[in-house]
Structures are given as C-alpha cells and as structure tokens.
C-alpha positions as CSV (number, residue, x, y, z in Angstrom):
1,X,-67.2,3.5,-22.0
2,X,-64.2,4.9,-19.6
3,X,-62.1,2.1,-18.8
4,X,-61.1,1.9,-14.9
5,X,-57.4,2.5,-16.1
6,X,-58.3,5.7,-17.5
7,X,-59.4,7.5,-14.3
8,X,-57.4,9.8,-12.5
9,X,-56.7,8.5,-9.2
10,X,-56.0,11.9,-7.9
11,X,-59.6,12.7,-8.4
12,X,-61.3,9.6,-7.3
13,X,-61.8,9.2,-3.4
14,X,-63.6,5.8,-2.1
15,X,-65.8,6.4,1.0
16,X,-67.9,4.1,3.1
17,X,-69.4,3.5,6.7
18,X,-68.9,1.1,9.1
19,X,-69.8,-0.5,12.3
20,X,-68.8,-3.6,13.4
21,X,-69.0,-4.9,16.8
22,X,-65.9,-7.3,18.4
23,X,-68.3,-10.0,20.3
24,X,-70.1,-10.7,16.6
25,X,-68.8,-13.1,14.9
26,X,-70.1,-12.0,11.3
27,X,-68.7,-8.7,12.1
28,X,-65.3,-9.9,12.7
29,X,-65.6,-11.2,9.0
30,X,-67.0,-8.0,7.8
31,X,-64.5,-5.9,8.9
32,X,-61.5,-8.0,7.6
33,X,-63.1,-7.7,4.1
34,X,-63.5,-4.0,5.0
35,X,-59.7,-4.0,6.1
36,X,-59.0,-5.9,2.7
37,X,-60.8,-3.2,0.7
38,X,-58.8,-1.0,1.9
39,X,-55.7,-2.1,1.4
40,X,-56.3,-2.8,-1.7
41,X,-57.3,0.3,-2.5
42,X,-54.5,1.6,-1.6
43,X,-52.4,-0.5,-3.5
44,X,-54.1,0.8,-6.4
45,X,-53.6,4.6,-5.4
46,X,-56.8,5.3,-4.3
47,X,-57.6,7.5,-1.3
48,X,-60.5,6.3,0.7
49,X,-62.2,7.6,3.8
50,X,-63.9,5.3,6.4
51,X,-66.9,6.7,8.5
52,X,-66.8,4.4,11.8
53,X,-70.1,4.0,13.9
54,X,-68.5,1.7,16.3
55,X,-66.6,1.7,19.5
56,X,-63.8,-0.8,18.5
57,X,-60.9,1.0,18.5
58,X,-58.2,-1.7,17.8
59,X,-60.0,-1.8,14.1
60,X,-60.2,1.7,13.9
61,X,-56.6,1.9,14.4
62,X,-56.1,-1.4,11.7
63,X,-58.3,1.1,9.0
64,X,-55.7,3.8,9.9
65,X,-52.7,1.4,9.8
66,X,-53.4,0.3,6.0
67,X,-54.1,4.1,4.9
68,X,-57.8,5.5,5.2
69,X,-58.8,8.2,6.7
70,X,-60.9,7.4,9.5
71,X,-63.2,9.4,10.9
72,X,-65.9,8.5,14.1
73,X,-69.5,8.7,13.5
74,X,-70.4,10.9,16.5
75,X,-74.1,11.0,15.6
76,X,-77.0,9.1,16.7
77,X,-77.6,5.5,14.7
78,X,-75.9,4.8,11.5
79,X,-76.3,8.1,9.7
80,X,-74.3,10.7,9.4
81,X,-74.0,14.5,9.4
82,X,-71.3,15.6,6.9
83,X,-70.1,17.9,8.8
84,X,-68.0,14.7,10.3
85,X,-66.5,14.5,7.2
C-alpha cells in the first residue's frame, strides 16, 4: 500500500466545492473547518482549488489569503460546469 509520504506533492491537487452563507450559523462553522483544511494543506505542500457557490466575499478572500485557488461557481445550483475550472 503507498504510504501518504510517498506521493508526489507536485502531482496531487485537492479540490472541493463550497457554499456557505454568513447569516447561518452552521455555515460559519463549516467554512472555518474549510479555511482549516486549507491551510493545512498547504502546510503540507499541497495545492488545492476551491469551487465557491456563494456570494460571501470576505471568505472567498480568507480561501485566497491561506493559498487556494478560488474560483466562483457561476452556474445555476451547486453543480458545476468545468469549464470554471
């Protein structure tokens, strides 16, 4: 079995969706996990890529701050075309 030490971090790229909304009270503690997963993987030397749905810029700007790459769902609902990618 590949231990997590052996991967390449050059070649491993974390990716994952949000939307959070500022007047919920379990999204505000969903997207400081989210901003903790991040940061953390950065710390390890990963690259990851956030895919926002929401409209609160402020955390948007917080992903960007502790290093993903945040790009706005433009698109209708949760999904996403990749294209936004």
């Amino acid at each position: 079995m590949l231990e997590i030490k052996e991967l390449n971090k050059k070649r491993v790229i974390i990716t994952t969706s949000t939307l959070y909304r500022k007047d919920n009270e379990t999204d505000i503690i969903r997207s400081e996990l989210a901003l903790k997963t991040i940061k953390k993987a950065k710390k390890n030397g990963y690259e990851i890529i956030v895919v926002d749905a929401g409209n609160w810029l402020e955390l948007r700007n917080k992903f960007q701050e502790a290093g993903a790459i945040v790009k706005e769902n433009k698109s209708v609902g949760f999904s996403f075309d990749k294209s936004e990618l």
